[in-house]
Legacy VTK file of the C-alpha trace (Angstrom):
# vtk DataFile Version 3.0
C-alpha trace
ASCII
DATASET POLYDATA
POINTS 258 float
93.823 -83.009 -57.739
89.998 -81.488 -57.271
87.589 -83.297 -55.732
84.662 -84.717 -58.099
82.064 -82.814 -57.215
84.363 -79.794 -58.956
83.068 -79.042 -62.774
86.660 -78.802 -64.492
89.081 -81.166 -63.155
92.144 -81.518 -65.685
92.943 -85.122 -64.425
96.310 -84.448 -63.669
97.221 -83.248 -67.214
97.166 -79.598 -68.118
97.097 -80.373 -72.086
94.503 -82.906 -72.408
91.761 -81.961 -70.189
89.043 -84.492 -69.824
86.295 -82.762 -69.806
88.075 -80.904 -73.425
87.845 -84.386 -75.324
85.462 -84.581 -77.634
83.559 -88.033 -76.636
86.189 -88.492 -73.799
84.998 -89.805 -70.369
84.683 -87.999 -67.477
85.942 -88.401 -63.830
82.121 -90.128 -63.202
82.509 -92.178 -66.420
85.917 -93.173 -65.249
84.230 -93.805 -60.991
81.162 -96.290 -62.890
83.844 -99.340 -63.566
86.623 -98.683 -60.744
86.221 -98.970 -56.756
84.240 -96.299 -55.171
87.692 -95.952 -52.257
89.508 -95.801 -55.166
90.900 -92.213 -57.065
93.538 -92.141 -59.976
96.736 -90.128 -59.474
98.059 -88.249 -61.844
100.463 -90.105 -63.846
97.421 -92.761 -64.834
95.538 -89.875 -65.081
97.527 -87.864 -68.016
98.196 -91.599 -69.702
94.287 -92.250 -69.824
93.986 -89.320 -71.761
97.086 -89.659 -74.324
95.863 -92.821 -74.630
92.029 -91.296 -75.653
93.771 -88.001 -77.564
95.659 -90.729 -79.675
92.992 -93.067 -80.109
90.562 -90.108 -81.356
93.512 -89.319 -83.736
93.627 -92.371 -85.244
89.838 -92.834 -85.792
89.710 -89.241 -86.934
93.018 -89.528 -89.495
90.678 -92.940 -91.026
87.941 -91.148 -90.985
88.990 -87.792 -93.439
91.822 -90.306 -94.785
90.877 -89.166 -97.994
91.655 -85.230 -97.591
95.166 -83.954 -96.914
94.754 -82.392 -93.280
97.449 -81.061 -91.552
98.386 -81.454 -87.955
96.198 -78.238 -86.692
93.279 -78.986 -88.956
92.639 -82.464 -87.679
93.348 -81.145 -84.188
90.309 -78.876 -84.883
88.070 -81.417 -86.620
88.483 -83.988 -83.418
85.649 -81.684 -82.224
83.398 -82.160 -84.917
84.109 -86.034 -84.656
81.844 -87.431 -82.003
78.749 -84.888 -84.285
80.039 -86.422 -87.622
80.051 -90.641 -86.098
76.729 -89.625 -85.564
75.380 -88.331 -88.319
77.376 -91.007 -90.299
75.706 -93.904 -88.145
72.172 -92.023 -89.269
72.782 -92.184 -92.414
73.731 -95.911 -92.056
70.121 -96.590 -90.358
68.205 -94.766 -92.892
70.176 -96.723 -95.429
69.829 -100.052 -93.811
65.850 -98.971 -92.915
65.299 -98.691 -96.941
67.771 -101.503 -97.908
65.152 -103.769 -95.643
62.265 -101.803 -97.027
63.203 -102.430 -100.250
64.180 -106.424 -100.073
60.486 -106.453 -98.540
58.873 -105.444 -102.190
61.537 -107.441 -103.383
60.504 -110.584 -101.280
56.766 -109.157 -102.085
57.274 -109.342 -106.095
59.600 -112.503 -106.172
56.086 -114.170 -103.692
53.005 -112.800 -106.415
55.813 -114.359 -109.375
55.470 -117.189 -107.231
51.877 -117.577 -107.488
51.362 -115.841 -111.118
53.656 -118.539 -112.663
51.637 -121.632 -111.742
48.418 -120.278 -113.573
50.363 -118.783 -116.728
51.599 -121.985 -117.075
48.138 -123.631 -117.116
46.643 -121.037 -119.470
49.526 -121.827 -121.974
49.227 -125.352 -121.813
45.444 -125.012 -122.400
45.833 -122.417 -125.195
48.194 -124.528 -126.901
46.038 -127.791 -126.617
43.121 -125.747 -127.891
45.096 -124.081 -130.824
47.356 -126.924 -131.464
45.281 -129.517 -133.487
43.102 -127.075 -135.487
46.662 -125.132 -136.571
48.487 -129.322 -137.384
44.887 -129.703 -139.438
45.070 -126.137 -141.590
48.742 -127.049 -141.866
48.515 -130.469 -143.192
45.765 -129.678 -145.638
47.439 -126.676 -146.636
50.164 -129.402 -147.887
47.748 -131.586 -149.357
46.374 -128.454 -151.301
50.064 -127.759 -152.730
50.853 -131.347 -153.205
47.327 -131.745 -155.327
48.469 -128.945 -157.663
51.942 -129.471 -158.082
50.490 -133.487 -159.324
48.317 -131.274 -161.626
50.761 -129.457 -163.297
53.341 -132.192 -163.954
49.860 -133.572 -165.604
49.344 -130.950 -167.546
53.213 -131.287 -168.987
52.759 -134.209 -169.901
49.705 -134.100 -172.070
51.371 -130.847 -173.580
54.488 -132.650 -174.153
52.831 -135.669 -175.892
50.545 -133.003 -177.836
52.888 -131.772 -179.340
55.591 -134.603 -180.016
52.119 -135.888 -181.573
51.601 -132.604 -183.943
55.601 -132.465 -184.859
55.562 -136.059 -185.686
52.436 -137.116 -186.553
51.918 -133.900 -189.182
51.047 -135.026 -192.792
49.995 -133.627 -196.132
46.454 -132.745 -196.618
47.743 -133.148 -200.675
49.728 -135.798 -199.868
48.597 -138.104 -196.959
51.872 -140.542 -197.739
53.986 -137.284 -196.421
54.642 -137.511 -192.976
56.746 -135.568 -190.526
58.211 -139.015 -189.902
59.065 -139.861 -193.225
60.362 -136.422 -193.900
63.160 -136.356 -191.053
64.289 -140.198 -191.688
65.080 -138.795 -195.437
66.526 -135.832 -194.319
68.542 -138.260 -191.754
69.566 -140.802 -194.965
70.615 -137.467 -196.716
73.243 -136.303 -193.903
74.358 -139.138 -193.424
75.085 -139.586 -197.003
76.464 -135.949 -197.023
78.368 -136.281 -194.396
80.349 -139.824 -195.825
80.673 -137.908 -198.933
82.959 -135.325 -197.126
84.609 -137.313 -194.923
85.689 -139.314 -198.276
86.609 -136.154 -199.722
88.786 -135.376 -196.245
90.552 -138.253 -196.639
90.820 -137.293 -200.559
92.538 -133.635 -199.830
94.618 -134.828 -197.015
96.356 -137.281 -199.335
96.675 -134.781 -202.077
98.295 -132.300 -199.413
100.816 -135.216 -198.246
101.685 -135.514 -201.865
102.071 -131.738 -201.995
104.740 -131.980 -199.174
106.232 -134.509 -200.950
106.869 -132.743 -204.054
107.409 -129.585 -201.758
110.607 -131.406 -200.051
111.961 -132.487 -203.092
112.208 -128.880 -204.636
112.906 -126.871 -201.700
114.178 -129.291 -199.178
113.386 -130.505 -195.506
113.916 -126.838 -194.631
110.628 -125.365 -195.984
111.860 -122.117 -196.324
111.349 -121.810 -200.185
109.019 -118.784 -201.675
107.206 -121.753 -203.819
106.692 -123.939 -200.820
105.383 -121.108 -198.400
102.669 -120.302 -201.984
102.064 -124.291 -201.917
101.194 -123.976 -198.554
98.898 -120.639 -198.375
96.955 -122.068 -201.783
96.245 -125.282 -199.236
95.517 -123.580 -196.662
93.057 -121.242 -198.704
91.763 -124.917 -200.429
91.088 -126.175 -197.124
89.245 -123.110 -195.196
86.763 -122.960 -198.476
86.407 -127.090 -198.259
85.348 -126.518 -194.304
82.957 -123.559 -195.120
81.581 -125.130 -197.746
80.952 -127.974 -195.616
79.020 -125.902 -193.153
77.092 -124.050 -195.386
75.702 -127.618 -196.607
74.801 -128.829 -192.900
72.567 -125.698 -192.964
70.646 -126.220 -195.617
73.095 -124.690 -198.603
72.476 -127.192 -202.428
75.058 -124.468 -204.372
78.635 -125.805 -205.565
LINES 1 259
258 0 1 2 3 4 5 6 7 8 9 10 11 12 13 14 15 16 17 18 19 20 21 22 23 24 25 26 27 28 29 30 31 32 33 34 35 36 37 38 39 40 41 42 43 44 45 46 47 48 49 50 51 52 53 54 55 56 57 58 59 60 61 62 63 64 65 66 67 68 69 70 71 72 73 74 75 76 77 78 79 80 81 82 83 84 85 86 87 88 89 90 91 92 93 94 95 96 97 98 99 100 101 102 103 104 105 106 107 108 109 110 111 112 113 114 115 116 117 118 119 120 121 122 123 124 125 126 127 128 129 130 131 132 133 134 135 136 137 138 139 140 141 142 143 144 145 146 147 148 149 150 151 152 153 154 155 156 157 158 159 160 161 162 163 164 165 166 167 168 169 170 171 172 173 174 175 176 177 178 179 180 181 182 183 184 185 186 187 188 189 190 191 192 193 194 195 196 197 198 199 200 201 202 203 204 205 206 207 208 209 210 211 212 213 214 215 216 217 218 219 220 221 222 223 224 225 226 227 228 229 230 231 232 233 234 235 236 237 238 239 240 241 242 243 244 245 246 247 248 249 250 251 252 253 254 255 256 257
């Protein structure tokens, strides 16, 4: 084994060279934490650096664990590792530097909320006792207003209403002053009334001239009524009654014919 002082000692190992290790120590790295008396032999020498070629394997297979490398490419990108921790822990300080940067407007914004709310607050609570009151006063009259003219109009029905139930009923003759409205629709009344116990007299009257007509019907033809004079007996009644019921109508409306 060289002495230290010599710039390329292989530490016992001719495949993993320390000084070849990308981030590995050195023979002075490996002198700072042992006895100054004290030098490595071989054997520990070539185990140290398995030990570092297997631990830079491992962190470099995590680190790319998302390509597919093979054996010789991650062999050649254990060079580029210690460069690429570097630039990764960079990046992590820039990002942690604006991260902090950022919470500080954050912390800024969240503070002048702080000290904006108190006063919006107040000038709410003043424009709503200043508004308030005058807006409950337009309000309120603005339902007296409506109230007021809805009272109106149901006034104004009424004296319509009793206008003219006055002129309907209270109409009379000029000629005739004894010829009321009044008078006029309790007569017309008496005469319905009259007309109308007239026909329910004459109801009664048909129905028991069509029970005798059954009568006499089932003692020519029979219970059966299948008989050509019974089916003319009954189309003649039939006909008898429809012109009895028009008849009637046409005298609720007014009709003084036969």
């Amino acid at each position: 084994m060289k002495t230290p002082n010599d710039g390329e000692n292989t530490c016992g190992s001719e495949q993993y060279p320390l000084k070849s290790l990308p981030g590995g120590l050195n023979e002075d790295d490996i002198r700072r934490y042992a006895a100054s008396t004290m030098h490595l032999d071989d054997a520990t020498q070539e185990q140290l650096a398995n030990t570092l070629q297997r631990t830079l394997t491992e962190v470099a297979t995590f680190y790319w664990g998302d390509e597919e490398l093979s054996q010789e490419q991650l062999e050649e990108r254990l060079q580029l590792l210690p460069d690429e921790l570097n630039s990764h822990l960079d990046h992590l300080h820039r990002d942690e530097e604006e991260l902090s940067s950022r919470q500080g407007r954050i912390q800024n914004l969240v503070g002048e909320l702080h000290k904006i709310h108190p006063r919006l607050r107040s000038k709410l609570s003043t424009l709503l006792s200043n508004y308030s009151i005058p807006m409950r006063d337009k309000h309120f009259a603005t339902q007296d207003l409506v109230s007021s003219k809805i009272e109106t109009s149901l006034l104004k029905l009424s004296v319509l209403r009793a206008k003219a139930y006055a002129d309907l009923y209270g109409y009379h003759s000029s000629k005739n002053p004894e010829a009321t409205m009044t008078k006029a629709l309790s007569a017309a009344h008496e005469r319905y009334t009259a007309e109308e116990r007239r026909l329910q007299e004459e109801e009664r009257k048909l129905d028991r001239q069509l029970k005798e007509y059954q009568q006499l019907l089932e003692l020519v033809d029979g219970k059966s009524r299948d008989g050509g004079f019974a089916q003319v007996v009954e189309d003649w009644v039939r006909v008898q009654k429809e012109t009895e019921e028009c008849k009637r109508d046409l005298r609720r409306l007014g009709w003084t014919g036969d």
